[in-house]
Structures are given as structure tokens and as C-alpha cells.
Residue frames as a rotation matrix with the C-alpha (Angstrom) as fourth column:
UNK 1
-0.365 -0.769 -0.524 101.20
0.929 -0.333 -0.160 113.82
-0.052 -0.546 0.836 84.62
UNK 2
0.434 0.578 -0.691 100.27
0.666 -0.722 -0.185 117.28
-0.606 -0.380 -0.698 85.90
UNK 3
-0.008 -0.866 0.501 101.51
0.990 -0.079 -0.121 119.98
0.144 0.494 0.857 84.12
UNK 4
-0.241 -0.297 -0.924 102.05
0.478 -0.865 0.154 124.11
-0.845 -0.404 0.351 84.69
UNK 5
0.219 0.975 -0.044 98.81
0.686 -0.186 -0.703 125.93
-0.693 0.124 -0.710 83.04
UNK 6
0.857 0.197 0.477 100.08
0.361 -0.889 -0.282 128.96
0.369 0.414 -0.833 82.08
UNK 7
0.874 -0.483 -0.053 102.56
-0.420 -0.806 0.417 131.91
-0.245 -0.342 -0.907 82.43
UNK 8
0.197 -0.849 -0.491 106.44
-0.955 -0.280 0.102 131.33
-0.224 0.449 -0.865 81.61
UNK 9
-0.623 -0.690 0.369 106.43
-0.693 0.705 0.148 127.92
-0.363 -0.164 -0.917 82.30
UNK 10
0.124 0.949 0.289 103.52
-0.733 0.284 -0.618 126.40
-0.669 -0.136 0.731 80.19
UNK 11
0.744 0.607 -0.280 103.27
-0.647 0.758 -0.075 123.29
0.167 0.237 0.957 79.73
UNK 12
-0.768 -0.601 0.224 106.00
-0.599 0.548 -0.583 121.96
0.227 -0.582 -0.781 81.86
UNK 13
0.155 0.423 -0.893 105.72
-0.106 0.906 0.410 118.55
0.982 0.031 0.186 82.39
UNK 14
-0.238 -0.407 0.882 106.05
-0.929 -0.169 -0.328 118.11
0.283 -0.898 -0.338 86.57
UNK 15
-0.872 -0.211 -0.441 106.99
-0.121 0.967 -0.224 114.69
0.474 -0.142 -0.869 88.17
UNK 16
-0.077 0.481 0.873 104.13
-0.921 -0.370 0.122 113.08
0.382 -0.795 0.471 90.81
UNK 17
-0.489 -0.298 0.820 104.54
-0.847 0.389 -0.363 111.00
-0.210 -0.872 -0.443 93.74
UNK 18
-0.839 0.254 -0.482 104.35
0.080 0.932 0.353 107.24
0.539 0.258 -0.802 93.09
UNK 19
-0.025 0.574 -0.818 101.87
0.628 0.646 0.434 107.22
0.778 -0.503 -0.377 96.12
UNK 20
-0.040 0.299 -0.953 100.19
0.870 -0.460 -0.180 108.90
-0.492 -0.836 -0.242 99.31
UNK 21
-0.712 0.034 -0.701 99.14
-0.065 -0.998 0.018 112.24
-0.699 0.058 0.713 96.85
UNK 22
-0.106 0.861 -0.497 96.06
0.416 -0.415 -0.809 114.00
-0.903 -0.292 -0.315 95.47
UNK 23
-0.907 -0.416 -0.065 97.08
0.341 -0.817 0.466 115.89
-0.247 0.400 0.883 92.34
UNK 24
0.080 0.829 -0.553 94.84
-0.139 -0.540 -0.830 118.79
-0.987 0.143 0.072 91.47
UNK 25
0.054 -0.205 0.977 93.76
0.883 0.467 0.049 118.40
-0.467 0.860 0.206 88.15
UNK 26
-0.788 -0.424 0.447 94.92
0.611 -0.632 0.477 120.73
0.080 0.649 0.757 85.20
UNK 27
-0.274 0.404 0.873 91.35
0.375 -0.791 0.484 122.06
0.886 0.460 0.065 84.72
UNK 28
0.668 0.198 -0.717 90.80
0.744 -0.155 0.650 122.46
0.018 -0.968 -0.251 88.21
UNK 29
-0.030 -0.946 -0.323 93.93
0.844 -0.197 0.499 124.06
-0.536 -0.257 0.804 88.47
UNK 30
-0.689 -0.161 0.707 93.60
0.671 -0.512 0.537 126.26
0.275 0.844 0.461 85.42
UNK 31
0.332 0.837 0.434 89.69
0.561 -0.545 0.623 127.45
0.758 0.036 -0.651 86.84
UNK 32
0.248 -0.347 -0.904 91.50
0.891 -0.284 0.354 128.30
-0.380 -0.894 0.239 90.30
UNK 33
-0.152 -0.846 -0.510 93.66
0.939 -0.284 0.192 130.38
-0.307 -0.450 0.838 88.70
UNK 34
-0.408 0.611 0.678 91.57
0.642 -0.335 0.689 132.45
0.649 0.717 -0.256 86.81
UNK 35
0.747 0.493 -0.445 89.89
0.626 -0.299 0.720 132.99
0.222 -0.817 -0.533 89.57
UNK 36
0.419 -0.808 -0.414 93.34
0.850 0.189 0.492 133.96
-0.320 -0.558 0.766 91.35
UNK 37
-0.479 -0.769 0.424 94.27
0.865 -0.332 0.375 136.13
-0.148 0.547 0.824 88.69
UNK 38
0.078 0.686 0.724 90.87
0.498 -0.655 0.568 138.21
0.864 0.316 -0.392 88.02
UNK 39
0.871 0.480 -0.103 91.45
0.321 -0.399 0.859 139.15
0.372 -0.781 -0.502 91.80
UNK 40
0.701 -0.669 0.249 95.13
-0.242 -0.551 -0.799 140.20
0.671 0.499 -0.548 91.29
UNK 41
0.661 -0.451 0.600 96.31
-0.681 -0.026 0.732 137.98
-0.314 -0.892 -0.324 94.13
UNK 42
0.830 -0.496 0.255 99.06
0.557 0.728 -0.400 136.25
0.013 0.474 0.880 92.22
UNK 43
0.341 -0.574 0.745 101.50
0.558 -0.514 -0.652 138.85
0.757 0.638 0.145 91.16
UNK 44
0.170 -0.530 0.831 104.01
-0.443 -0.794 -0.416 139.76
0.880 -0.297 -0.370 92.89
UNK 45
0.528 0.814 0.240 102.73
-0.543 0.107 0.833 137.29
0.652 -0.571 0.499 95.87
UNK 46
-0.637 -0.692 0.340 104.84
-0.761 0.496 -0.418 135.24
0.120 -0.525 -0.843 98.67
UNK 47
0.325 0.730 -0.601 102.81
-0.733 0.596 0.328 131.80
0.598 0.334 0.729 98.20
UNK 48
-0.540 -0.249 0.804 102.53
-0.640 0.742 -0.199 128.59
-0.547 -0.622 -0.560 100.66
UNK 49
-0.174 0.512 -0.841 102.05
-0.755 0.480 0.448 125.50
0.633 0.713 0.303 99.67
UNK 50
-0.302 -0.166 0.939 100.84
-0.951 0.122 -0.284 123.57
-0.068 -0.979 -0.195 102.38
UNK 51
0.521 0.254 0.815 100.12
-0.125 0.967 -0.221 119.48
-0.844 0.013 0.536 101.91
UNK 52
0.014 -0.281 -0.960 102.15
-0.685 -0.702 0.195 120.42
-0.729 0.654 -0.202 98.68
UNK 53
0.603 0.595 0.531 102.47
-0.216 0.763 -0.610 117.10
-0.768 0.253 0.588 96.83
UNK 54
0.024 -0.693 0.721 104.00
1.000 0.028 -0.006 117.43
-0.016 0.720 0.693 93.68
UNK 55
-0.244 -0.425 -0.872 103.94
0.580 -0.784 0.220 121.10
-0.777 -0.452 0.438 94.17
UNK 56
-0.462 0.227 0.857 102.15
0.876 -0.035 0.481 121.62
0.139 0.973 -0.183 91.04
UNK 57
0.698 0.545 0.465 100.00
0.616 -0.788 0.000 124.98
0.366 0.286 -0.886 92.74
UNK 58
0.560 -0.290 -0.776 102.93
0.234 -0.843 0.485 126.58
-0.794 -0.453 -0.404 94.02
UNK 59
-0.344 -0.892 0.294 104.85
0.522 0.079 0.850 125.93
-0.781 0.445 0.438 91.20
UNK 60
-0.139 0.756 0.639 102.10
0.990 0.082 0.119 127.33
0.037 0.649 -0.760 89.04
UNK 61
0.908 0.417 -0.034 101.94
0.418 -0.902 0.106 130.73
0.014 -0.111 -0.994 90.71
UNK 62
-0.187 -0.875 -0.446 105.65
0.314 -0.484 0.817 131.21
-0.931 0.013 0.366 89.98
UNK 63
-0.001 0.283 0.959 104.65
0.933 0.346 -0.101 130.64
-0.360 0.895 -0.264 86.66
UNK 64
0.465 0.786 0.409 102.15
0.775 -0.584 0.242 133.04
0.429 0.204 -0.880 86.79
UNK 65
-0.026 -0.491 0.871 104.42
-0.120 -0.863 -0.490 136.08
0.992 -0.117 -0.037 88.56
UNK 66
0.953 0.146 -0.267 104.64
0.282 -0.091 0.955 135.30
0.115 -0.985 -0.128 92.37
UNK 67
0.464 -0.874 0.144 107.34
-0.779 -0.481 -0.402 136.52
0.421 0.074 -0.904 93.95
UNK 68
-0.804 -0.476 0.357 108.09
-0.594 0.677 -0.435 133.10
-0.034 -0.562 -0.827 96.15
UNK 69
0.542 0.809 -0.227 106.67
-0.609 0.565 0.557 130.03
0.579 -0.164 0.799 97.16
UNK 70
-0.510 -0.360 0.781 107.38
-0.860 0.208 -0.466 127.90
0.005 -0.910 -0.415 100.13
UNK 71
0.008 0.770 -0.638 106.27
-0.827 0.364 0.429 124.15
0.563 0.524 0.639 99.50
UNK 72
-0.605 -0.217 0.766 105.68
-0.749 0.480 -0.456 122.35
-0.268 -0.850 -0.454 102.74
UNK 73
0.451 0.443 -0.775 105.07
-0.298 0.893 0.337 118.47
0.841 0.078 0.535 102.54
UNK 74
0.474 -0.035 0.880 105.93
-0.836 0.294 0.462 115.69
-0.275 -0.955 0.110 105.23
UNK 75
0.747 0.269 0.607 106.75
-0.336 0.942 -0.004 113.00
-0.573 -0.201 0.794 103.15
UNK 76
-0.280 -0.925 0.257 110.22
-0.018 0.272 0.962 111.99
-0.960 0.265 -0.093 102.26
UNK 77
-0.587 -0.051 0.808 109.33
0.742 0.364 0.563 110.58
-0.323 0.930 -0.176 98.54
UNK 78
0.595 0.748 0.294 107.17
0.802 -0.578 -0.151 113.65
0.057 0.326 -0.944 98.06
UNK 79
0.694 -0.519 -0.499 109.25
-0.290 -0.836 0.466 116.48
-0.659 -0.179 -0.730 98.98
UNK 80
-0.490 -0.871 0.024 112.36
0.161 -0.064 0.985 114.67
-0.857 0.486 0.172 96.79
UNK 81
-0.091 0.497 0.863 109.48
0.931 0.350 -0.104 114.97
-0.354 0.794 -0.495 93.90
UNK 82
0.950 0.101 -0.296 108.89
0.129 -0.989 0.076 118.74
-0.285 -0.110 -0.952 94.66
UNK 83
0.477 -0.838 -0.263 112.48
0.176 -0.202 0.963 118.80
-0.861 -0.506 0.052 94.46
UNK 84
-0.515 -0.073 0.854 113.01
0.847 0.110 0.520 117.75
-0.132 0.991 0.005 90.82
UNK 85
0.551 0.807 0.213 109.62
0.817 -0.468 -0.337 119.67
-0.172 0.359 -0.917 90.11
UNK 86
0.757 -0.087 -0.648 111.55
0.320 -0.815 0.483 122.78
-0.570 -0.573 -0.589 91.46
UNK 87
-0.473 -0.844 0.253 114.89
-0.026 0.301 0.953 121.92
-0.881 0.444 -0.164 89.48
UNK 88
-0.383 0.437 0.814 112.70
0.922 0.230 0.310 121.31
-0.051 0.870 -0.491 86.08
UNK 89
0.525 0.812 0.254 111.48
0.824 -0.410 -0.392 124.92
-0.214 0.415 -0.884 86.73
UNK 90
0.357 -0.670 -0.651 114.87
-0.090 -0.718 0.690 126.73
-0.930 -0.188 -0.317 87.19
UNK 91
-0.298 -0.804 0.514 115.76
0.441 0.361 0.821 125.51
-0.847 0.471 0.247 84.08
UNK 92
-0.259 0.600 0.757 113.09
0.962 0.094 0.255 126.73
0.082 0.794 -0.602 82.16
UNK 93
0.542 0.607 -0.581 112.61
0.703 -0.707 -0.082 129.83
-0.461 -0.364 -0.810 83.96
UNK 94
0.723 -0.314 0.616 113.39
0.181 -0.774 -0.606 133.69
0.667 0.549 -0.503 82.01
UNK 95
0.217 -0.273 0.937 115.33
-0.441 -0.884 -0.156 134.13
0.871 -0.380 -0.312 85.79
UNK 96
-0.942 -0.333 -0.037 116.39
-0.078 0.324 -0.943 133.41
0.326 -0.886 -0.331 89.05
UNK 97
0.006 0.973 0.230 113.37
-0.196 -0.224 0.955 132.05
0.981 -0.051 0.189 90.88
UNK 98
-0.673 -0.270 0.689 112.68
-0.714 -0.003 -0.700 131.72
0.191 -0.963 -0.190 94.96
UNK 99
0.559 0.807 -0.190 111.02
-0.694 0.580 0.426 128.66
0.455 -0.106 0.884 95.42
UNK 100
-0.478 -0.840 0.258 112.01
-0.783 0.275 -0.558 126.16
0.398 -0.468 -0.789 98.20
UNK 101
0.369 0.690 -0.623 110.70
-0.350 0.724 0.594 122.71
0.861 -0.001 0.509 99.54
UNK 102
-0.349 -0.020 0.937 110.36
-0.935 0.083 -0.346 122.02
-0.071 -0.996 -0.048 103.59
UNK 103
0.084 0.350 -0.933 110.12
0.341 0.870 0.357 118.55
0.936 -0.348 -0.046 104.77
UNK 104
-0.990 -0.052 0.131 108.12
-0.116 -0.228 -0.967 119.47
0.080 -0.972 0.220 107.56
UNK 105
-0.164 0.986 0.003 104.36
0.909 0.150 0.390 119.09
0.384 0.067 -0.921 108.98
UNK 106
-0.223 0.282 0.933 102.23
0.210 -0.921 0.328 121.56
0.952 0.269 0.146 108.28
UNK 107
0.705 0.514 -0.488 101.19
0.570 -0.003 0.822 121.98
0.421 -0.858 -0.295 111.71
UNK 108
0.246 -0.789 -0.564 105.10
0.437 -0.429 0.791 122.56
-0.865 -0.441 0.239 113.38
UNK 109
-0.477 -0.497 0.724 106.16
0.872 -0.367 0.323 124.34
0.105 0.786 0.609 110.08
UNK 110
0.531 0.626 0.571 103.31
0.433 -0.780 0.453 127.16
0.729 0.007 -0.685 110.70
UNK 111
0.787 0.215 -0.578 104.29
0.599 -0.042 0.800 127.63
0.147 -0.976 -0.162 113.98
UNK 112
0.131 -0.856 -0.500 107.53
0.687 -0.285 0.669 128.77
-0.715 -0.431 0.550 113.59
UNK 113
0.075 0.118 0.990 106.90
0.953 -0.300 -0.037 130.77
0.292 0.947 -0.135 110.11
UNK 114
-0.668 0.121 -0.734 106.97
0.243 -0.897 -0.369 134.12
-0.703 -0.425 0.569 109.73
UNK 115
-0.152 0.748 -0.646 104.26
-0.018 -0.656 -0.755 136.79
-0.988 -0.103 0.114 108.02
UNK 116
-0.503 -0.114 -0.857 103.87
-0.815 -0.268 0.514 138.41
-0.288 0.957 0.042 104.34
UNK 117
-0.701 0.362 0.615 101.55
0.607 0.755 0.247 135.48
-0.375 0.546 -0.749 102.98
UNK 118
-0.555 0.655 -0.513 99.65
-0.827 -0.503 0.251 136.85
-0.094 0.563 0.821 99.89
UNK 119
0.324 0.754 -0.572 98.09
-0.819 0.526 0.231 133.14
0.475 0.393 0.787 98.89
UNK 120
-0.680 -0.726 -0.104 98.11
-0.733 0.668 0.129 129.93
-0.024 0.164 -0.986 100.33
UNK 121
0.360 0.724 -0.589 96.91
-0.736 0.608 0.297 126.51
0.573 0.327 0.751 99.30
UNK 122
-0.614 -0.271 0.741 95.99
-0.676 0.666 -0.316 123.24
-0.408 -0.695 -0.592 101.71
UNK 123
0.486 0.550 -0.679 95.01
-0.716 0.696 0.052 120.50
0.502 0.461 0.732 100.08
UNK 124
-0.281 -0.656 0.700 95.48
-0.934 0.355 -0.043 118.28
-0.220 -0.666 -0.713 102.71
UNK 125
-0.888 0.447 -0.108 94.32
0.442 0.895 0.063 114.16
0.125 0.008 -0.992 102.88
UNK 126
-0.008 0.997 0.079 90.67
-0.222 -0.079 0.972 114.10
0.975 -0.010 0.222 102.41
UNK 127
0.668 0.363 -0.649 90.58
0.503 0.422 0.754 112.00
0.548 -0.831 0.100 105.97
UNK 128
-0.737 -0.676 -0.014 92.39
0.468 -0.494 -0.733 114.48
0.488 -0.546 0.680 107.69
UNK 129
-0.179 0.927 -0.329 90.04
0.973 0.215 0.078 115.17
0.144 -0.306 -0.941 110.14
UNK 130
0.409 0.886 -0.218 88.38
0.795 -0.229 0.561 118.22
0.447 -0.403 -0.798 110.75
UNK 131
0.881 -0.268 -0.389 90.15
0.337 -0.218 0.916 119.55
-0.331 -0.938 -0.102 113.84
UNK 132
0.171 -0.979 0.106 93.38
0.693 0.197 0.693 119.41
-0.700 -0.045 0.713 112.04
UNK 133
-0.035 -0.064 0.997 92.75
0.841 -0.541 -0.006 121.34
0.540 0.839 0.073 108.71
UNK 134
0.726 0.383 0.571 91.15
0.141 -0.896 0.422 124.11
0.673 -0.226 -0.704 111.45
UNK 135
0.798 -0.593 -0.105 94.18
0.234 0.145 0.961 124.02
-0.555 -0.792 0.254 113.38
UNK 136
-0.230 -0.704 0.672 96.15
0.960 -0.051 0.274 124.59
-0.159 0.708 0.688 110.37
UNK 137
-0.230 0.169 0.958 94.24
0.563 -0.780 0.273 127.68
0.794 0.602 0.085 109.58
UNK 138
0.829 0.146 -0.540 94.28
0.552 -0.361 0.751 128.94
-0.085 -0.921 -0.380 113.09
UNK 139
0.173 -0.916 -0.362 98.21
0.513 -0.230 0.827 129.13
-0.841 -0.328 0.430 112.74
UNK 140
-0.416 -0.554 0.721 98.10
0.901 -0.141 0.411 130.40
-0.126 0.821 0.558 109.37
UNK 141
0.613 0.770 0.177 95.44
0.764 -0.635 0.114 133.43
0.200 0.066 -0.978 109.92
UNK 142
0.617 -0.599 -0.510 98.65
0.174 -0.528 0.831 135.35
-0.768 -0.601 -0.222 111.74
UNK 143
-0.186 -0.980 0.069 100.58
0.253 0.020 0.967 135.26
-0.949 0.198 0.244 108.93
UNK 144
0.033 0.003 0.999 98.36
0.999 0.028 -0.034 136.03
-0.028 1.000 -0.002 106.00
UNK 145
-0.937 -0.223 -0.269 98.96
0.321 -0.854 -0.409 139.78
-0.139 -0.470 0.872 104.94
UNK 146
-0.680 0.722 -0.129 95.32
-0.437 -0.540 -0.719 142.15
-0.589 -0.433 0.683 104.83
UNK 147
0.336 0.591 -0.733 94.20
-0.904 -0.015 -0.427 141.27
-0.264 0.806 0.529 101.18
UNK 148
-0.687 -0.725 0.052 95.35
-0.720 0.689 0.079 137.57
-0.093 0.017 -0.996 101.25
UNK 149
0.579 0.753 -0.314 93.42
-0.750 0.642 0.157 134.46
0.320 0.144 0.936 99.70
UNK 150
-0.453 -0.336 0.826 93.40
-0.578 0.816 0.015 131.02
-0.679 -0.470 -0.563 101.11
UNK 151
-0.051 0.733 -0.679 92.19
-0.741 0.427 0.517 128.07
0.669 0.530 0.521 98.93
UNK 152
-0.398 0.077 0.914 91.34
-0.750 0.546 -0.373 125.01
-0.528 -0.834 -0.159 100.96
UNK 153
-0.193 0.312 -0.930 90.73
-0.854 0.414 0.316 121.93
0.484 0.855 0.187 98.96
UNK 154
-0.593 0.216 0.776 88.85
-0.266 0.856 -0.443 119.02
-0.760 -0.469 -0.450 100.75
UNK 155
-0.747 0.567 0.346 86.30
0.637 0.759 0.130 116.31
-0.189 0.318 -0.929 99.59
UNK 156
-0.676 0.646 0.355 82.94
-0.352 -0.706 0.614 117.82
0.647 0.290 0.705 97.89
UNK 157
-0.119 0.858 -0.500 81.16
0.253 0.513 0.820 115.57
0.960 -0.029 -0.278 100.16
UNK 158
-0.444 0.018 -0.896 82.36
0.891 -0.099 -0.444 117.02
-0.096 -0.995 0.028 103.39
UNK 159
0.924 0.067 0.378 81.26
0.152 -0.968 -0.201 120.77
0.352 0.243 -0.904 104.14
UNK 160
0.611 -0.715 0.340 83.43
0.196 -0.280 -0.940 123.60
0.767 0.641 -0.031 104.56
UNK 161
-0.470 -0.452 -0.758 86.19
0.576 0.494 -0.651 123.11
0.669 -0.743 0.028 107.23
UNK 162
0.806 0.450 -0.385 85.43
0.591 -0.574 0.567 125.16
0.034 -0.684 -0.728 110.66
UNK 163
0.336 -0.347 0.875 87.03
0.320 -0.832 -0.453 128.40
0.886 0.433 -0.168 110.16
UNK 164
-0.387 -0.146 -0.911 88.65
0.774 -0.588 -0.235 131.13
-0.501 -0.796 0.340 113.23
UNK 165
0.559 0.513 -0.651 86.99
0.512 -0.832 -0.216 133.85
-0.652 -0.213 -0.728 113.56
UNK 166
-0.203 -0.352 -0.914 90.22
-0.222 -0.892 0.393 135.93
-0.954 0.283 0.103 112.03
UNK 167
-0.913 -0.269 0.306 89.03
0.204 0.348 0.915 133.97
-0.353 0.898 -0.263 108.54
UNK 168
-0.181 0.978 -0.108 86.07
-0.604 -0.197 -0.772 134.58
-0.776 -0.075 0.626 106.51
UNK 169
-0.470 0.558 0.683 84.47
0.419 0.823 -0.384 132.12
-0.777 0.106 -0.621 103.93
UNK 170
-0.258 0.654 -0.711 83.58
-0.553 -0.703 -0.447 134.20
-0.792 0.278 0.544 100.71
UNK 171
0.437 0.688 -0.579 82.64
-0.899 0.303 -0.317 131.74
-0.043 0.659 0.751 98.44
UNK 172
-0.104 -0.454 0.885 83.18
0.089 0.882 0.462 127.10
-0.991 0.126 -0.051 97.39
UNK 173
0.223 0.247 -0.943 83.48
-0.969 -0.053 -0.243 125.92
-0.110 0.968 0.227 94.14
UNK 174
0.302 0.299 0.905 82.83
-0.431 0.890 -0.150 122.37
-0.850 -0.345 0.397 93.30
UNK 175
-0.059 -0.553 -0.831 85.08
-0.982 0.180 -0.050 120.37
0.178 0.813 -0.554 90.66
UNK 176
-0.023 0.154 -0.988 83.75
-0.170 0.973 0.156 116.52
0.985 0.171 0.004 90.62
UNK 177
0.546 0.158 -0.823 84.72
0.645 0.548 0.533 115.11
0.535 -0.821 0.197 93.52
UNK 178
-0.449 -0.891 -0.063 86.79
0.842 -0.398 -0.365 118.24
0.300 -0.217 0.929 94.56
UNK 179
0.617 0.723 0.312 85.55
0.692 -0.687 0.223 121.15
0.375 0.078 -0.924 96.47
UNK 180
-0.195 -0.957 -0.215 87.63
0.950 -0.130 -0.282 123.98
0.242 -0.259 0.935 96.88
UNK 181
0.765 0.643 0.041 86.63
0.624 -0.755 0.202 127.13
0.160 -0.129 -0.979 99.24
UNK 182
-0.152 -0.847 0.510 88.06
0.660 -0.471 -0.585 130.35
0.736 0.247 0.630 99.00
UNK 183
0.375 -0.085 -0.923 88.85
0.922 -0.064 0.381 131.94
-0.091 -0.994 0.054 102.26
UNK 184
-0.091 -0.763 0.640 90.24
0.548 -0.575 -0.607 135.49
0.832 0.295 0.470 103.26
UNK 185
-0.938 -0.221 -0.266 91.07
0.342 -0.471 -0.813 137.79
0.055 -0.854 0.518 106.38
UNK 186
0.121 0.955 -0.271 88.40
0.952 -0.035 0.303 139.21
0.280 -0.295 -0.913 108.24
């Protein structure tokens, strides 16, 4: 079972879907945030989670001081997991926290969103194809705000998705079978 790295809530235990999910592992998770943190985009931050799963990275950057998180999944038995997840952190938390789970695809859930994204993370199906991940990050470029990071987590064997123009590509990082490229406005 995943658990929540760091910050108020460490080492919460968090539930994960019998089936159809990905979790990121802990150290994966843990190097991310480092990362995340050395570049001060955490604090304070309005956070998507977009393929969310067990919601383990949004739930993580509450942890860690975001100011929200939004954890969009599609899949009935996933989203009631996020749910608990969510519920297991209110309990534990120093405070009210703002963290909500959408059963919705990521696709019609962009669309209608509004702005103010500081971070968000897509860690969609590896065999999601292509077309779709860059469609995802078409609709999401409009909403991230100037100094906003994307993470994008696909297969290490694929390269890195095809980008829009409004995104730029500033660096991958490779975790076993896990590659995971960090993105930001142009």
C-alpha cells in the first residue's frame, strides 16, 4: 500500500484500487517531490490530479502545503477509493483541508474547468495513446497559471508525449519502468 511521503500527513496509509490503476511508487513519489519542493511549486498551490487513481500525488501535495487539489478519475471503484483516501486525510489533518474527487474524464472535465493551476499530474494508462495524453495537455495549457509545473508520467519506453506549443519540455526523469517529464508554460 502507497503511503503519504512527507509533510503533516506522513506515513498515512492510503487505500488502492483492487484493479485498472498504476500506483506511483513511494520512492518515485518521494524523488518527484523533492524535485517539486526545491522549485517552490508546492506551497500554497491549487493542484490537479488528473488519471488520479488512488490519489496518492494529490493527496501528497496537501501534505506538503498546497492550498487544494482536485482529483479527477473516471472510474467508479477508483474515485470511491480516492474518496476514503480523502476521508483518512481529514482526519489526520492539523485543519480544514480542500480536496475533492470528480468522477469525470479527463478530457470533458478540462474543458469545462476553470484557471489558477500551480501543479498538475497525468499519469494516465500507459496505452493511452498518444493523441489523447496531447489533447489533455492542449486543454490544460489554458489553465495553468505563469510559473506552473506539469508532471506527465508515461512508460520509459515510449518518448515524451507531443507537447502544444503553449508547453515547454524542461527536463524527463527515468524511475524503472517509469518515466516522468516535467513540463511548464512557455
Amino acid at each position: 500500500m502507497p503511503r503519504i511521503v512527507a509533510g503533516w500527513a506522513g506515513s498515512l496509509q492510503l487505500a488502492v484500487p483492487a484493479d485498472g490503476t498504476r500506483p506511483t511508487s513511494d520512492r518515485t513519489r518521494e524523488a518527484l517531490f523533492s524535485m517539486l519542493e526545491s522549485r517552490d511549486a508546492i506551497a500554497g498551490a491549487a493542484v490537479l490530479d488528473l488519471y488520479a487513481g488512488s490519489g496518492a500525488f494529490g493527496l501528497e501535495a496537501l501534505s506538503r502545503g498546497a492550498a487544494s487539489v482536485v482529483l479527477v478519475e473516471k472510474a467508479p471503484r477508483a474515485v470511491r477509493v480516492i474518496r476514503d483516501n480523502i476521508a483518512r486525510l481529514r482526519r489526520s489533518a492539523p485543519g480544514p483541508i480542500d480536496a475533492r474527487a470528480v468522477q469525470q474524464a479527463v478530457g470533458s472535465f478540462l474543458a469545462q474547468a476553470s484557471g489558477g493551476v500551480g501543479l498538475a499530474f497525468l499519469d494516465p494508462p500507459y496505452d493511452l495513446p498518444d493523441a489523447d495524453v496531447a489533447a489533455d495537455l492542449l486543454a490544460l495549457a489554458p489553465l495553468l497559471t505563469a510559473d506552473a509545473v506539469v508532471l506527465v508520467e508515461r512508460s520509459s519506453r515510449a518518448p515524451a508525449p507531443p507537447l502544444p506549443p503553449t508547453l515547454l519540455l524542461e527536463r524527463t526523469r527515468t524511475y524503472g519502468d517509469t518515466a516522468v517529464h516535467l513540463l511548464a508554460p512557455a
